[in-house]
PyMOL Python script that loads the backbone (N, CA, C, O; Angstrom):
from pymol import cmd

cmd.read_pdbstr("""\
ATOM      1  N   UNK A   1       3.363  14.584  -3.361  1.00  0.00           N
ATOM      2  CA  UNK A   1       3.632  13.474  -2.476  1.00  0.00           C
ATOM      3  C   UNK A   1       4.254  12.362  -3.301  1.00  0.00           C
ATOM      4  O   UNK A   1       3.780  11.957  -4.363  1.00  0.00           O
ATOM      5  N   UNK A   2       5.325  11.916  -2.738  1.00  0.00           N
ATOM      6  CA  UNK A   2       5.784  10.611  -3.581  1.00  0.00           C
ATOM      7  C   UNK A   2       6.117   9.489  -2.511  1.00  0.00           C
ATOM      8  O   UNK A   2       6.725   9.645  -1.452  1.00  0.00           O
ATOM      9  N   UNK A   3       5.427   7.996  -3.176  1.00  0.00           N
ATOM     10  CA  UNK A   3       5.563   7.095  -2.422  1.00  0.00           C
ATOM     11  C   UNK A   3       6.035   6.024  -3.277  1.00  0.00           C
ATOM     12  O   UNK A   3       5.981   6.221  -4.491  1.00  0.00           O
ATOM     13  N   UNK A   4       6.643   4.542  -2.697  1.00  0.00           N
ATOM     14  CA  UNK A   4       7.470   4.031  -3.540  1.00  0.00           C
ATOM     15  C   UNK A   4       6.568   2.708  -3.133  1.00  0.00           C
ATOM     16  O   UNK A   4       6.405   2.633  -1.915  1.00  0.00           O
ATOM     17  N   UNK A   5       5.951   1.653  -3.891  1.00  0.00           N
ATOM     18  CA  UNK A   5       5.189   0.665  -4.250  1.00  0.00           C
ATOM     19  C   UNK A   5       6.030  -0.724  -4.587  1.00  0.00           C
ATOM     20  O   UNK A   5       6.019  -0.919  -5.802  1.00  0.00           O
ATOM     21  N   UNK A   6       6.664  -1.615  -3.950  1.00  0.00           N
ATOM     22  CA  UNK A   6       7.069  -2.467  -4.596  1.00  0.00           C
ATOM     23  C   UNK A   6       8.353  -2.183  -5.336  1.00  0.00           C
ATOM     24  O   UNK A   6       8.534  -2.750  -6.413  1.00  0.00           O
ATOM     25  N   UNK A   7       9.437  -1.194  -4.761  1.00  0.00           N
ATOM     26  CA  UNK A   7      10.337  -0.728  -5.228  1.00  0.00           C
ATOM     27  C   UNK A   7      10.289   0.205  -7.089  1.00  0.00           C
ATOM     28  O   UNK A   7      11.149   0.244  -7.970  1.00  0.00           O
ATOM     29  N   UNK A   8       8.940   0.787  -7.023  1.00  0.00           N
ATOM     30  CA  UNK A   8       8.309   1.460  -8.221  1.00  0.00           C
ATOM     31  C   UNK A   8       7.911   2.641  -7.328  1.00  0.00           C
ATOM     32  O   UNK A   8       7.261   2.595  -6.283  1.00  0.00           O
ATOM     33  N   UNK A   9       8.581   4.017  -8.126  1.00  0.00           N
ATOM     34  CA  UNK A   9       8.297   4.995  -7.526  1.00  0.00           C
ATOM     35  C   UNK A   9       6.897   5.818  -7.670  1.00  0.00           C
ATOM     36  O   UNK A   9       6.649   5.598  -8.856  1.00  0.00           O
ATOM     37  N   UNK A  10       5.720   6.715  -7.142  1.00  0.00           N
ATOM     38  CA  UNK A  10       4.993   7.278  -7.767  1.00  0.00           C
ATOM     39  C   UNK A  10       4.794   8.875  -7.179  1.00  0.00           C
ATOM     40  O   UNK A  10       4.915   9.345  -6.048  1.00  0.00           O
ATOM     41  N   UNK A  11       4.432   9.475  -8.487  1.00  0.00           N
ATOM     42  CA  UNK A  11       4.529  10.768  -7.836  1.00  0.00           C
ATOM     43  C   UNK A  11       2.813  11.222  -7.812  1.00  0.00           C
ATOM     44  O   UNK A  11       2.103  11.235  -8.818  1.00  0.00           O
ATOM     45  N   UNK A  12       2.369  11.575  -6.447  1.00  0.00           N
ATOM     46  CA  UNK A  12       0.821  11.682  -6.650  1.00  0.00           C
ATOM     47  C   UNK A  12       0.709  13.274  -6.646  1.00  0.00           C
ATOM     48  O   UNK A  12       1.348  14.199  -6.143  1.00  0.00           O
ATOM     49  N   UNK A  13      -0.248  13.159  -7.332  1.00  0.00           N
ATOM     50  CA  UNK A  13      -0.791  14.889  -7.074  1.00  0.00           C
ATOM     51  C   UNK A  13      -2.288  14.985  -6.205  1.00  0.00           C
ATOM     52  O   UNK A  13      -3.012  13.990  -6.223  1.00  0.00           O
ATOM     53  N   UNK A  14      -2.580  15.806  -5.699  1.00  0.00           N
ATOM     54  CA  UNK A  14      -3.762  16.541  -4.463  1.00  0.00           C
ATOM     55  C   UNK A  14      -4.481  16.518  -5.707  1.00  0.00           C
ATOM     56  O   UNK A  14      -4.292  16.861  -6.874  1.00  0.00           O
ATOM     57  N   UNK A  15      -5.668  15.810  -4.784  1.00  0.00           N
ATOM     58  CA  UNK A  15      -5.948  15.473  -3.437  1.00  0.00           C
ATOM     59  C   UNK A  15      -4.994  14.532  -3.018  1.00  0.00           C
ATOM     60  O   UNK A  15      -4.483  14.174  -4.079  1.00  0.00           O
ATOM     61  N   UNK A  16      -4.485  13.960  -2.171  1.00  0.00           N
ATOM     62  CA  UNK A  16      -3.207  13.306  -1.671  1.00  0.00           C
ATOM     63  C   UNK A  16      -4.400  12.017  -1.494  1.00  0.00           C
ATOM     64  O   UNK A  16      -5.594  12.319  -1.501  1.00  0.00           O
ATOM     65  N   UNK A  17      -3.993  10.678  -1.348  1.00  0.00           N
ATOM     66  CA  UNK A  17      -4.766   9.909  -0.767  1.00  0.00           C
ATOM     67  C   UNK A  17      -4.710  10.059   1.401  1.00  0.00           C
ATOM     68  O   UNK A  17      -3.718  10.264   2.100  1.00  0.00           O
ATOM     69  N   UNK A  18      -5.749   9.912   1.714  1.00  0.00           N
ATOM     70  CA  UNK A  18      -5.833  10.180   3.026  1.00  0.00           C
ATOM     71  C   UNK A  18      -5.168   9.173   3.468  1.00  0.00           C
ATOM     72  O   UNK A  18      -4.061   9.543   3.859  1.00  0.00           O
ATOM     73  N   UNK A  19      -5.411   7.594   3.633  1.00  0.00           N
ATOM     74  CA  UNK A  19      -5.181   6.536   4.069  1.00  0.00           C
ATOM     75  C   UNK A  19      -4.343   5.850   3.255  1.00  0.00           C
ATOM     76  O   UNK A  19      -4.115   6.245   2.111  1.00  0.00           O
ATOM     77  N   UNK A  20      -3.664   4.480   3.886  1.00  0.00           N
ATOM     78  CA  UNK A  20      -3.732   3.459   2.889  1.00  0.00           C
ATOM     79  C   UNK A  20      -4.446   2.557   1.934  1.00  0.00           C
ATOM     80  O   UNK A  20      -4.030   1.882   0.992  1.00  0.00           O
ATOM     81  N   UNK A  21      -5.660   2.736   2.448  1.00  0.00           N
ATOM     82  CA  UNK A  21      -6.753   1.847   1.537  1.00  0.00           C
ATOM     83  C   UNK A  21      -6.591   2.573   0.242  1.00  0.00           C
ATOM     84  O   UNK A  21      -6.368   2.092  -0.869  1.00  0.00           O
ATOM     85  N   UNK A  22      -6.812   4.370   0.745  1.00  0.00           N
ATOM     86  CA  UNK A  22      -7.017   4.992  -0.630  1.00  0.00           C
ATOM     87  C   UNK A  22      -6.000   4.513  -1.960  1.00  0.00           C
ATOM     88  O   UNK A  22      -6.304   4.139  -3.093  1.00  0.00           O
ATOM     89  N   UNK A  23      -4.451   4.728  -1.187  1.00  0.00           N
ATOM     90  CA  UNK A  23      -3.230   4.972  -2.078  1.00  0.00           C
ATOM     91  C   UNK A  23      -3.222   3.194  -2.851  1.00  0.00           C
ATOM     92  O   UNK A  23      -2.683   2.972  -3.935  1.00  0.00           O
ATOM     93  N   UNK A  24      -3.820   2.276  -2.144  1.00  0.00           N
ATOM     94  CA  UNK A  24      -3.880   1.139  -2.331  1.00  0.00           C
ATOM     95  C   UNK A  24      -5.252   0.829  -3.893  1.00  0.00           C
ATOM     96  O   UNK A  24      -5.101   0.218  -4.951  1.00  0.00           O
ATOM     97  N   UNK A  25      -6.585   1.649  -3.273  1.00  0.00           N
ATOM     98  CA  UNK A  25      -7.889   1.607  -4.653  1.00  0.00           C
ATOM     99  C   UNK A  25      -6.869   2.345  -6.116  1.00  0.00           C
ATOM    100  O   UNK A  25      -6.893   1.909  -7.267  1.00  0.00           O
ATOM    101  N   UNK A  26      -6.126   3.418  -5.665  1.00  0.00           N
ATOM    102  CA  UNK A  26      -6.129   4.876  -6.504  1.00  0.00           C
ATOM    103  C   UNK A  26      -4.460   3.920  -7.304  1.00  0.00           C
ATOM    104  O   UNK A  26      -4.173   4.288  -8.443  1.00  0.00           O
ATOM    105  N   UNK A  27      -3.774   3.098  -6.822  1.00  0.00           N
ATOM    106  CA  UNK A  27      -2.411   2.940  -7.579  1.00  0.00           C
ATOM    107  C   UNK A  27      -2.372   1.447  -8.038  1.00  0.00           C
ATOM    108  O   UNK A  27      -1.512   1.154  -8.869  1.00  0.00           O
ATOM    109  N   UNK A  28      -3.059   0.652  -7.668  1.00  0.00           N
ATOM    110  CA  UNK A  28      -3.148  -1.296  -7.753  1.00  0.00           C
ATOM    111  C   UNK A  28      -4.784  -1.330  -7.348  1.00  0.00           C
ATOM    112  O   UNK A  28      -5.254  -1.905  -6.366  1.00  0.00           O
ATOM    113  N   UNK A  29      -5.565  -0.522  -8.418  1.00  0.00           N
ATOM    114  CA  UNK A  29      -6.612  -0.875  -8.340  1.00  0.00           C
ATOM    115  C   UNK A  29      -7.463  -2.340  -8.215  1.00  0.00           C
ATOM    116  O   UNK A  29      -8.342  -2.668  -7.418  1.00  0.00           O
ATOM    117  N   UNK A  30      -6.540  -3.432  -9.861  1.00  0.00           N
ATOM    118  CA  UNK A  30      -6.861  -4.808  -9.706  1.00  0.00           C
ATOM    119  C   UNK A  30      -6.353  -5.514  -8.126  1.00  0.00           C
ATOM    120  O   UNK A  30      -6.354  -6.733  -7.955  1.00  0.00           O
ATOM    121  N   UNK A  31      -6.022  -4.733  -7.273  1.00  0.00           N
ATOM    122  CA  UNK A  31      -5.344  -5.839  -6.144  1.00  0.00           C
ATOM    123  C   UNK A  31      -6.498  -6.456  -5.357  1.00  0.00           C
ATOM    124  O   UNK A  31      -7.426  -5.727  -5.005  1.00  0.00           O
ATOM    125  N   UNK A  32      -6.493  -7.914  -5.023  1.00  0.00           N
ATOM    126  CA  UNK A  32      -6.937  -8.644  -4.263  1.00  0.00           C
ATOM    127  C   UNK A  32      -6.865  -9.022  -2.929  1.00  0.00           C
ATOM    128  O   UNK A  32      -6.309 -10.088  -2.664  1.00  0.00           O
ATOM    129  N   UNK A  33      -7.388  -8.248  -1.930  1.00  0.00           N
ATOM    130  CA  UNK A  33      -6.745  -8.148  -0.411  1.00  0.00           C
ATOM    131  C   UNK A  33      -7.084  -9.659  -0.251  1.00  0.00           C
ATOM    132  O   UNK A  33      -6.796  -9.315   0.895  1.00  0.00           O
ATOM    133  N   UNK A  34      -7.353 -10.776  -0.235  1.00  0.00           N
ATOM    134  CA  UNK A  34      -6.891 -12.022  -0.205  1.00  0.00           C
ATOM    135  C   UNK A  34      -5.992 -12.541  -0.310  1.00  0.00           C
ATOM    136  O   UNK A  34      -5.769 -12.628  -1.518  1.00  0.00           O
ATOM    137  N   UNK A  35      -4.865 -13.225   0.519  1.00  0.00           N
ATOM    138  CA  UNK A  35      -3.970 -13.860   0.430  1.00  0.00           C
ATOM    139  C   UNK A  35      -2.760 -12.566  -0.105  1.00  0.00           C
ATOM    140  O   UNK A  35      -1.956 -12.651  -1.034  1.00  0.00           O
ATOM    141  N   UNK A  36      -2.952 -11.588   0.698  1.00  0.00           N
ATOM    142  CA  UNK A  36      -1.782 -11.003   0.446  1.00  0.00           C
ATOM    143  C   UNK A  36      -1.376  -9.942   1.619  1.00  0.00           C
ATOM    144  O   UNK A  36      -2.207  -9.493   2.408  1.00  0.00           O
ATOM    145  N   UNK A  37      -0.234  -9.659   1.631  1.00  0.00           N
ATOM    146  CA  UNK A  37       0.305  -8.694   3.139  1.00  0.00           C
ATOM    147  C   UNK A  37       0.711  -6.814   2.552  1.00  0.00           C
ATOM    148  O   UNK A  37       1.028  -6.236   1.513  1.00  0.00           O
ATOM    149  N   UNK A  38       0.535  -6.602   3.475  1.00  0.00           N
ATOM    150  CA  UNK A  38       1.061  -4.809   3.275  1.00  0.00           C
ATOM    151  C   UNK A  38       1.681  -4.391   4.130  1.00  0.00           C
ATOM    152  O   UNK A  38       1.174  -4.068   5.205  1.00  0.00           O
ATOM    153  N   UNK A  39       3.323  -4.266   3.782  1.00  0.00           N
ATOM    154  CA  UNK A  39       3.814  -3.332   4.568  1.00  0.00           C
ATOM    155  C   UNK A  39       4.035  -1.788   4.426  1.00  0.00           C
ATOM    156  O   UNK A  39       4.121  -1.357   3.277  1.00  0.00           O
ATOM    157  N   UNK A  40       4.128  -0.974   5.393  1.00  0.00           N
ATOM    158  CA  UNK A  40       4.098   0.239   5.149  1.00  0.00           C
ATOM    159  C   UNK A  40       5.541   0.552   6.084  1.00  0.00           C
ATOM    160  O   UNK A  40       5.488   0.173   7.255  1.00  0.00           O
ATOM    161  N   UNK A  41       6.574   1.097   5.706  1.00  0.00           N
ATOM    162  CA  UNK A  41       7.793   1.731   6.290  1.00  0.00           C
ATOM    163  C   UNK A  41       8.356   0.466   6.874  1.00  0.00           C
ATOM    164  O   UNK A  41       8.796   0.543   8.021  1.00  0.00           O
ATOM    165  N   UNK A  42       8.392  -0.416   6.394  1.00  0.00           N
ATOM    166  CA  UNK A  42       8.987  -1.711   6.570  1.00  0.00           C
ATOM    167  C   UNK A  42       8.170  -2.302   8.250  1.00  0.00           C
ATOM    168  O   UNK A  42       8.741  -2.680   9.272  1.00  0.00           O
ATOM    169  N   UNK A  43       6.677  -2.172   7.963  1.00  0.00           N
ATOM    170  CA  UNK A  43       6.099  -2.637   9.352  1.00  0.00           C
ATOM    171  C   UNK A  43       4.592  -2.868   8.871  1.00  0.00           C
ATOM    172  O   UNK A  43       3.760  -2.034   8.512  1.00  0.00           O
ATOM    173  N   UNK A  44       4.490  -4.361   8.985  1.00  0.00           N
ATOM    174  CA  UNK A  44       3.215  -4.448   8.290  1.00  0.00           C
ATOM    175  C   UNK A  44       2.147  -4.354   9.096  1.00  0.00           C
ATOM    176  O   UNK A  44       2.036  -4.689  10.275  1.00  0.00           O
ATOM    177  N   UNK A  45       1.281  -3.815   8.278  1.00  0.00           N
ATOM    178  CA  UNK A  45      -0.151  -3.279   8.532  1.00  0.00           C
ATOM    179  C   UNK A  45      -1.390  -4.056   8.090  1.00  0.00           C
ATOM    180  O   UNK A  45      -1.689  -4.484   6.975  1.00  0.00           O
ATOM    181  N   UNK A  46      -2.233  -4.144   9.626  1.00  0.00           N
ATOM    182  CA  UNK A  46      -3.290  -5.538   9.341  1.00  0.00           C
ATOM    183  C   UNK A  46      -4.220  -4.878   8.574  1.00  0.00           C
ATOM    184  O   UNK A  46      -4.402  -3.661   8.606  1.00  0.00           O
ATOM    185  N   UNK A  47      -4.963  -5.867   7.706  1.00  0.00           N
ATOM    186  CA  UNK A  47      -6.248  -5.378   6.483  1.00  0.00           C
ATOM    187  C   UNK A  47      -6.917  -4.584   7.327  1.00  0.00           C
ATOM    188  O   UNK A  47      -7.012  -3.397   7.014  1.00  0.00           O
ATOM    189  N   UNK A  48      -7.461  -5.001   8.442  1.00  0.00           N
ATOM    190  CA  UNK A  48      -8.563  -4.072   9.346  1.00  0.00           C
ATOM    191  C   UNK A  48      -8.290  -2.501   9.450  1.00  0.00           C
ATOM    192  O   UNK A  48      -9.119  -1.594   9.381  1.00  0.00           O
ATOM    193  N   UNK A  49      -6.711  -2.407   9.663  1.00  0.00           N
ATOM    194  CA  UNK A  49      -6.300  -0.644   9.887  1.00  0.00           C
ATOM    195  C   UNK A  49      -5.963   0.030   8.991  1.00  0.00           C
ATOM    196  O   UNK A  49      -5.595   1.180   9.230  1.00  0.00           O
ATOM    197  N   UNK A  50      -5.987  -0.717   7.005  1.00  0.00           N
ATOM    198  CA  UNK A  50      -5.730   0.150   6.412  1.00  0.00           C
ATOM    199  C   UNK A  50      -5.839   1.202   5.873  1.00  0.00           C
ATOM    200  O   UNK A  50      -5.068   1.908   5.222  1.00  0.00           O
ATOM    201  N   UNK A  51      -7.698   1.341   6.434  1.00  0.00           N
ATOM    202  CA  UNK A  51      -8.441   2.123   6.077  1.00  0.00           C
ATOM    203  C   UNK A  51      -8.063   3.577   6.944  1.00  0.00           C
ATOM    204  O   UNK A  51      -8.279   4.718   6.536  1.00  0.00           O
ATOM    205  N   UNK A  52      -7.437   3.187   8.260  1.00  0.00           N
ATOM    206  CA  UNK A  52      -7.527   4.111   9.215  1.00  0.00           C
ATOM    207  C   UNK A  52      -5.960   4.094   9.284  1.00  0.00           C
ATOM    208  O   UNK A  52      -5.732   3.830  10.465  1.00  0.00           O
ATOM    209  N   UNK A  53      -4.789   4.235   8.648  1.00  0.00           N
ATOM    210  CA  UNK A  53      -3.625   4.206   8.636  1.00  0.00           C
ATOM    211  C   UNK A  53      -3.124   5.326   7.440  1.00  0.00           C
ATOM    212  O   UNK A  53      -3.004   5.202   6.221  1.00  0.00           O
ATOM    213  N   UNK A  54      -2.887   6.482   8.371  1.00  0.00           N
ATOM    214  CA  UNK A  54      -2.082   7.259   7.341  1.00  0.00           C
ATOM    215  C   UNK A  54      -1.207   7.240   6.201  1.00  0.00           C
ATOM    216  O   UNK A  54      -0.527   6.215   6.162  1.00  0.00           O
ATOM    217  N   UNK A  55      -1.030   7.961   5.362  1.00  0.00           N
ATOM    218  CA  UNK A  55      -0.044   7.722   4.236  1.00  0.00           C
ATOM    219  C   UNK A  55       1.541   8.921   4.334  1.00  0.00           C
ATOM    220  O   UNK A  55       1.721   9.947   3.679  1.00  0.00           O
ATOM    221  N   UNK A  56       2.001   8.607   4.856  1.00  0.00           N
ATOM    222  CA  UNK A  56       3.152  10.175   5.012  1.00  0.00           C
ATOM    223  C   UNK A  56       3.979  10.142   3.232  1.00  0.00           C
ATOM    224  O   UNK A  56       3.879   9.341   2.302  1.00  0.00           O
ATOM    225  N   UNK A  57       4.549  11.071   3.363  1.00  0.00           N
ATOM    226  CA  UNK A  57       5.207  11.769   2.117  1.00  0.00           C
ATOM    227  C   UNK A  57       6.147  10.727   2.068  1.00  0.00           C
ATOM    228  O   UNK A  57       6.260  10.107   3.125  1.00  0.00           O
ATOM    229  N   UNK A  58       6.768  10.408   1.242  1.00  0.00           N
ATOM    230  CA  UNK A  58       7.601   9.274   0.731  1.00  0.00           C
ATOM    231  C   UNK A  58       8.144   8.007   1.282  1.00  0.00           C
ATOM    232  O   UNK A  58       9.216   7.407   1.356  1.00  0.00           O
ATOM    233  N   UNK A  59       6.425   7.835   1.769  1.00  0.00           N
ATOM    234  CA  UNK A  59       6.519   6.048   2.255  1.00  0.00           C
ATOM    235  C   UNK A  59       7.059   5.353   0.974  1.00  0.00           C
ATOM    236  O   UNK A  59       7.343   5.673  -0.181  1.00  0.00           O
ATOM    237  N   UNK A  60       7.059   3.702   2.134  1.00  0.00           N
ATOM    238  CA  UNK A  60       7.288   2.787   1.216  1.00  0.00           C
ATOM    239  C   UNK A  60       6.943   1.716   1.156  1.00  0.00           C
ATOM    240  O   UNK A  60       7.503   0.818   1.784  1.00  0.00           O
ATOM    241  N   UNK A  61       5.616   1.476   0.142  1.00  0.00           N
ATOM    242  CA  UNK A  61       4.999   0.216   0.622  1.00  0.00           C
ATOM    243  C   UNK A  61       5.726  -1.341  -0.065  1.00  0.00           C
ATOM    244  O   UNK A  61       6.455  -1.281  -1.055  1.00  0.00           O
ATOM    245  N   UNK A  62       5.458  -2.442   0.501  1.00  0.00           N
ATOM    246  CA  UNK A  62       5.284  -3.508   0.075  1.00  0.00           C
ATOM    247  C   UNK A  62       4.683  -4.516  -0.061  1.00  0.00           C
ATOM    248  O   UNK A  62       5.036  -5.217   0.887  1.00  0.00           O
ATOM    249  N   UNK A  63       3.997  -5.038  -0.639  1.00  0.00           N
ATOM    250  CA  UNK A  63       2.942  -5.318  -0.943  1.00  0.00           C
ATOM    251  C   UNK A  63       3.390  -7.017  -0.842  1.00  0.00           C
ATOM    252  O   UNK A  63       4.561  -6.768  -0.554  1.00  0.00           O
ATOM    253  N   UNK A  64       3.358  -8.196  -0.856  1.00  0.00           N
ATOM    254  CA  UNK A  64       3.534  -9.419  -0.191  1.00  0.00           C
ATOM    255  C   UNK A  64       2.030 -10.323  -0.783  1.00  0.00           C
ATOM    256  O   UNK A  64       0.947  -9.933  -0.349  1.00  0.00           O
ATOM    257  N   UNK A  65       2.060 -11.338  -1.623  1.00  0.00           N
ATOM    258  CA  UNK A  65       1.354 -12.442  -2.216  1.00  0.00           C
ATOM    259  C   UNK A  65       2.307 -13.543  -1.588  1.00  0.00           C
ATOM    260  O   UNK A  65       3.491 -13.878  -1.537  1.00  0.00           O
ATOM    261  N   UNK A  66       0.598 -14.017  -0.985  1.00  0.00           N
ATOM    262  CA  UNK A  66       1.220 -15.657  -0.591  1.00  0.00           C
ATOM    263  C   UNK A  66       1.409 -16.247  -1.749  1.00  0.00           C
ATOM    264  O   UNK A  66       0.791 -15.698  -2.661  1.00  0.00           O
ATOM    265  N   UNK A  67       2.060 -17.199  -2.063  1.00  0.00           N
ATOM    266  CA  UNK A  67       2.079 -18.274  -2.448  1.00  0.00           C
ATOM    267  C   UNK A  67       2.124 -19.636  -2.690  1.00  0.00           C
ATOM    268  O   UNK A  67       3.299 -19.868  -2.973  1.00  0.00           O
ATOM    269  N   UNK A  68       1.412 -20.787  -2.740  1.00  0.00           N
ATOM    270  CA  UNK A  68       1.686 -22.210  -2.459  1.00  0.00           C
ATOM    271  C   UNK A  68       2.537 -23.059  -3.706  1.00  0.00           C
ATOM    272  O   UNK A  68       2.325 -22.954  -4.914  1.00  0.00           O
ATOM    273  N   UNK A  69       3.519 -23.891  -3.060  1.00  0.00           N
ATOM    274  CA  UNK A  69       3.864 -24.718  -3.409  1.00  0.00           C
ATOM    275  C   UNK A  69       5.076 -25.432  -2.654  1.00  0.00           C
ATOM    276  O   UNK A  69       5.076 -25.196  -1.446  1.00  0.00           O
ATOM    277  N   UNK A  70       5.883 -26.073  -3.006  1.00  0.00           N
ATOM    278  CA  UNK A  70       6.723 -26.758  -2.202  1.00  0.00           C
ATOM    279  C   UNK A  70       8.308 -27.183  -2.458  1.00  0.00           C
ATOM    280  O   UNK A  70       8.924 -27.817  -1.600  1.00  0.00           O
TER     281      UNK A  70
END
""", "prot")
cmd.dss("prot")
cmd.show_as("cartoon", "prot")
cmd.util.cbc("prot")
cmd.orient("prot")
């Protein structure tokens, strides 16, 4: 399975991750679901469904940090 992270490609091997949460613990372990967005196939996906949101063969996530300033 290969999926592309932030325009960084990865090639996973099986067990495949089931969900997005998984591909999310298993590849950006340090990530902080605070103050940050996930898109998946250019359609973002709320924190609540990532757990329950498939991963298909050469998605493409993007991953989105707020930031403040002015």
């Amino acid at each position: 399975m290969q999926i592309k992270i932030n325009n960084q490609h990865h090639q996973l091997q099986e067990p495949f991750p089931a969900s997005l949460q998984e591909a999310l613990d298993l590849l950006v372990p340090d990530l902080k679901p605070k103050g940050i967005a996930v898109a998946l196939n250019q359609q973002v996906i709320p924190r609540a469904s990532w757990a329950l949101t498939a991963l298909p063969d050469q998605a493409e996530l993007l991953i989105i940090t707020a930031t403040q300033g002015g």
